[in-house]
C-alpha positions, 0 to 999 in steps of 0.5 A: 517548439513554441506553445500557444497560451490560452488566455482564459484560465479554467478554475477546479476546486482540486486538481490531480497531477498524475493518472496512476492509482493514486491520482485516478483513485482520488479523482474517484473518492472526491467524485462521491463526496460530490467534488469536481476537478480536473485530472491531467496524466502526461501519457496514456492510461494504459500502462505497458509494466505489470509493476504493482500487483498487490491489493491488501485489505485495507486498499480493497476496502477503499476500492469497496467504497469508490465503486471498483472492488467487484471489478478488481475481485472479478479479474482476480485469481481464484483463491486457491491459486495464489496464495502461496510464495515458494522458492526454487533452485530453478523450475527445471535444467540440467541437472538433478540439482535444478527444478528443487522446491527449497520451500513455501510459506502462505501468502497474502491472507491465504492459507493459514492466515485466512482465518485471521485477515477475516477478524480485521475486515470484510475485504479480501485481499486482491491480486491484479498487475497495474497493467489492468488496475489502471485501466479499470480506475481509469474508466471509472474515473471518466465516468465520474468526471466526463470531461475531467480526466485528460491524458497526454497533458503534462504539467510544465510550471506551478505558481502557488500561493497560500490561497491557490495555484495556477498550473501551466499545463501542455497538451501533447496532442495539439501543441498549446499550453494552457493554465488551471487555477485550482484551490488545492493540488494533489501531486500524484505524478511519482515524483516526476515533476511537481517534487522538484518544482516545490523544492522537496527533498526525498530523504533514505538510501537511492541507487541501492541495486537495479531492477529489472523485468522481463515481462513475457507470455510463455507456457510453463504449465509442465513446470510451474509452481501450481499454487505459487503466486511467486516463485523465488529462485535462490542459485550461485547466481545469487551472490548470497541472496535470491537470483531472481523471481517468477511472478504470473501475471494470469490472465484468464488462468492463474497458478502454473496454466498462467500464459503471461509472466515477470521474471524479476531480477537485481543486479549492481549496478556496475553489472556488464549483464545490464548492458543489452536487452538480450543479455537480461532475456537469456539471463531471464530463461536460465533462471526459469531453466527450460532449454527450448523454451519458447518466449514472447517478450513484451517489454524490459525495463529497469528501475532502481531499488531505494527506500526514500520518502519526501522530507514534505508532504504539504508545499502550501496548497499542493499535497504528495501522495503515493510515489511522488511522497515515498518510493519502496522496494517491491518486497510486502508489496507496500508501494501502491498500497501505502499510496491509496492510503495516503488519498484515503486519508486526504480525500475526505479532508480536502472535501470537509475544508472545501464544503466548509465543514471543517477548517483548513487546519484539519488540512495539517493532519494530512503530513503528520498522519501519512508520514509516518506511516510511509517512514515505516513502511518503507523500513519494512519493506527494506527489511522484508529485501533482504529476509532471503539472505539467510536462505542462500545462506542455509544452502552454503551460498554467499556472496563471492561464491563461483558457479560450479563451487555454488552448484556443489554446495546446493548438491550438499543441502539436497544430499542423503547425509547429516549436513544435508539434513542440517542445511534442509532444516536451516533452510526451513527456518530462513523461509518460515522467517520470510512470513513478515513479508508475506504474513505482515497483517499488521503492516497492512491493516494495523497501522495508527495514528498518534496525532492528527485529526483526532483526540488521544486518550490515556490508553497505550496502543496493543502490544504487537510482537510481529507485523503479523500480529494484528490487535483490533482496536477502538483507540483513538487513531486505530481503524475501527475493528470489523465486526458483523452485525445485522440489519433487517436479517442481513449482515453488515460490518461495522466498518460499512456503517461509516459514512463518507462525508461528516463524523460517524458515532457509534453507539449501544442504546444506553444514552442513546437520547442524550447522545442523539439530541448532543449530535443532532445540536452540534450538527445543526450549528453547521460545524459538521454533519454528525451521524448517530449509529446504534448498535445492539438491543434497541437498535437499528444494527443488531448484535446477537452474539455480543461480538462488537460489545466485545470489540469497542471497547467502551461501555454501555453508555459510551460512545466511538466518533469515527472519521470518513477513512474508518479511524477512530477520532475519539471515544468516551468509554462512559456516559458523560455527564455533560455529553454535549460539552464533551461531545463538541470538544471532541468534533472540534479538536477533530475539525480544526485541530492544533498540529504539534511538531513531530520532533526527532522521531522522524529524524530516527526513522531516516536513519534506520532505513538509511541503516537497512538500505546500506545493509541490502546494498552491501549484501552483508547477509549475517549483519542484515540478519543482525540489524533487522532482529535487533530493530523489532517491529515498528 
């Protein structure tokens, strides 16, 4: 087919391939620092796949910021019925066997871990499938970008150079092409085009097992889990893993009373089940276990478990973000999130350089900073695959293992008898074990940067045993700790104080001036906006229970400086005795920093989730047990 090309060609300052989360909330975090540009998503924006679902705290506060949480909190479950994991032999069958609880462990903030998910921010965690999320990012993106966001127009050619690119782009609906000269490009397409079109490589284990969805409505309130979220189902049809995982999908109800569901299932990929839709659908409602069970299938689709991220995640003026930069398995739930960190991360950088308050070097920071973030969040999601080994293990199940033997083995762990009981508390233990992957605060909201966009200091990062361990910190890199204050007789967080364009400084009243009059100085030279906050006695923001003088870790006299995505950038634990000098260093070395190569730290991390991937492919369950205690926490 023939396109015609349009002579004229439009110019953006940015422009965004890709209209999932990540593109449609980047579009949102440049709209508010007042940056214009132009989204183009080849499709539609309605997804037709659950697929993501998870929004940790650290995502929901980037959502807070850009003027959608309260519509993602509102679609969200009621707290009391989500907050659970749980596995099963099946919801119900045949035989006594089936419809067993093996176990459950609380979930994503809830329960037990309620309490310590409030210490690390003023968010709470969400629960809303892409299917929805989607369109609620969509229709704001729209509303802040009228004209800007563009459906069915797929990106077919890039040219680039150091100072611009200019994009080829078709529109489905009419037939012509086009071009789009943009200063910068944020690839957010999931890897689809624009990776291959640079030459970027993805580095870890593809092609690990295949996964595939039934996405269905059906009434499953008489069977149900009534607080589970998800629902394991650990059977001889695991092979030595779990066989499979119920997932509600709400709508308007949630817990057992959910009428639209997911049954996940993994095969290899030489399995003959793989063959037919139908095949995977009976395959589906045998897990679940309900005989007459009536079933509206909505779609099937497959997708194939690897753990890679882009060996780049800056090609000249074009930036990776999300899928398109590091592709997880589903367990932790890490992909979207990780995604809407990478462009909380970018966003307020791409806006510093284009508004001219920092140099283009600041636009270096981005790949050191989320690289290795996302090597890290891939290995633990890999980890997390393969934690439910040891639970079909305690039962008698492996891999290998036919039906009727597996059956018999599962009737051992359920009986009245010394090994019964020895299996039930095996298993008990493999499960409380799986709290890294639904417990993993520190995953989601204790992540750092070591080097970037700000200035180290001598202090060594807190010592964390578990990624369930979250230590709040004001060291260089960390995100500022969450704390309540008050203003006017309301409360406020500390992470609510920083603003969204410039630097942001902390204070206590005790050099105030001298700080004050060294911000004020520096940001009228035009270098960047620096915004003094004052908290305490004699402040604008008070702290009547000295909980932040606890938590910042500096003295009376010194001072936090904190980037737009709430890391801390520097700090000076003491008044200065030049203020202004240290003070400008600082903002400097924040605003035009100097990159320093990553060495062979990345090269480790491709091996150790190329190690795990191997392990999860193979499904050797005592050596997966072996690699992932002996490889800690990252």
């Amino acid at each position: 087919m023939k396109h015609d090309v349009d002579s004229e060609i439009l110019e953006v300052p940015v422009l965004i391939v890709g209209g999932g989360p990540a593109g449609l909330t980047m579009a949102l975090e440049l709209a508010r620092r007042g940056i214009t540009g132009m989204l183009i998503e080849r499709r539609d924006f309605t997804s037709h796949f659950p697929r993501a679902h998870l929004l940790n705290v650290r995502t929901m506060e980037t959502f807070a910021d850009v003027g959608v949480a309260d519509d993602i909190y509102a679609q969200s479950p009621p707290e009391d019925q989500w907050h659970r994991a749980a596995w099963y032999t099946s919801l119900a069958g045949p035989t006594p066997l089936h419809g067993q609880r093996i176990g459950y462990v609380d979930a994503w903030g809830g329960g037990g871990d309620l309490a310590e998910y409030e210490k690390a921010s003023p968010r709470k965690f969400a629960n809303l499938p892409q299917i929805r999320l989607d369109r609620v990012l969509a229709e704001h993106a729209k509303m802040r970008w009228p004209n800007a966001i563009r459906s069915r127009t797929e990106l077919i050619d890039l040219e680039y150079d150091e100072d611009h690119a200019i994009a080829t782009v078709l529109d489905h609906a009419g037939g012509a092409t086009s071009k789009i000269r943009a200063r910068y490009v944020v690839a957010a397409d999931g890897g689809r085009t624009l990776t291959g079109l640079l030459g970027v490589s993805m580095e870890g284990p593809r092609a690990l097992i295949d996964h595939v969805s039934v996405y269905f409505s059906a009434d499953l309130s008489g069977h149900a889990d009534e607080e589970a979220l998800l629902t394991y189902f650990v059977r001889p049809e695991g092979q030595g893993s779990f066989a499979g995982a119920l997932l509600g999908l709400g709508p308007k109800e949630w817990g057992k009373n959910c009428t639209e569901w997911l049954v996940g299932m993994s095969f290899h990929l030489s399995d003959p089940a793989l063959e037919s839709d139908s095949s995977l659908i009976e395959r589906a409602k045998d897990l679940i276990g309900i005989a007459d069970l009536e079933m509206q299938v909505h779609s099937v689709s497959h997708w194939q478990f690897e753990g890679v991220v882009a060996d780049r995640f800056r090609v000249g003026p074009v930036f990776i973000v999300g899928d398109a930069a590091h592709r997880h398995p589903p367990t932790g739930g890490l992909g979207l999130n990780t995604a809407v960190g990478d462009v909380s991360n970018l966003a307020w950088k791409l806006a510093s350089v284009l508004k001219g308050n920092a140099k283009e070097t600041l636009l270096d920071t981005y790949e050191p900073e989320r690289r290795q973030i996302a090597l890290q969040n891939v290995e633990h999601s890999l980890r997390n695959a393969g934690r439910h080994a040891p639970i079909a293990e305690a039962l008698g199940l492996r891999r290998g293992i036919g039906i009727e033997e597996g059956w018999k083995e599962v009737g051992l762990w359920a009986s009245d008898s010394p090994e019964g009981e020895r299996r039930r508390e095996a298993a008990a233990a493999a499960i409380a074990a799986n709290r890294e992957n639904f417990s993993q605060l520190n995953i989601e909201a204790g992540f750092c940067y070591e080097q970037g966009a700000l200035v180290p200091d001598a202090v060594p990062a807190p010592v964390k045993r578990s990624p369930a361990q979250f230590v709040p910190s004001s060291r260089p890199g960390h995100h500022l700790p969450h704390v309540w204050v008050q203003h006017d007789g309301a409360k406020i967080s500390t992470t609510d104080l920083i603003q969204p364009e410039g630097l942001t400084l902390l204070l206590s009243s005790a050099g105030s001036a001298a700080w004050g009059e060294a911000a004020a100085l520096i940001s009228s030279t035009g270098a960047c906006p620096i915004h003094v906050v004052v908290i305490g006695e004699g402040g604008e923001y008070q702290d009547p229970q000295r909980d932040w003088e606890a938590a910042r870790e500096v003295h009376e006299g010194g001072a936090i400086l904190v980037r737009p995505d709430r890391h801390v950038a520097w700090r000076a634990v003491d008044l200065p005795s030049d203020v202004h000098s240290e003070l400008k260093k600082a903002v400097e070395r924040v605003i035009d920093p100097v990159v320093v190569p990553s060495g062979t730290d990345t090269l480790e991390e491709i091996e150790r989730i190329t190690v795990a991937g191997e392990a999860l492919r193979t499904n050797e369950s005592s050596r997966q047990a072996r690699i992932f205690s002996e490889r800690g926490t990252p």
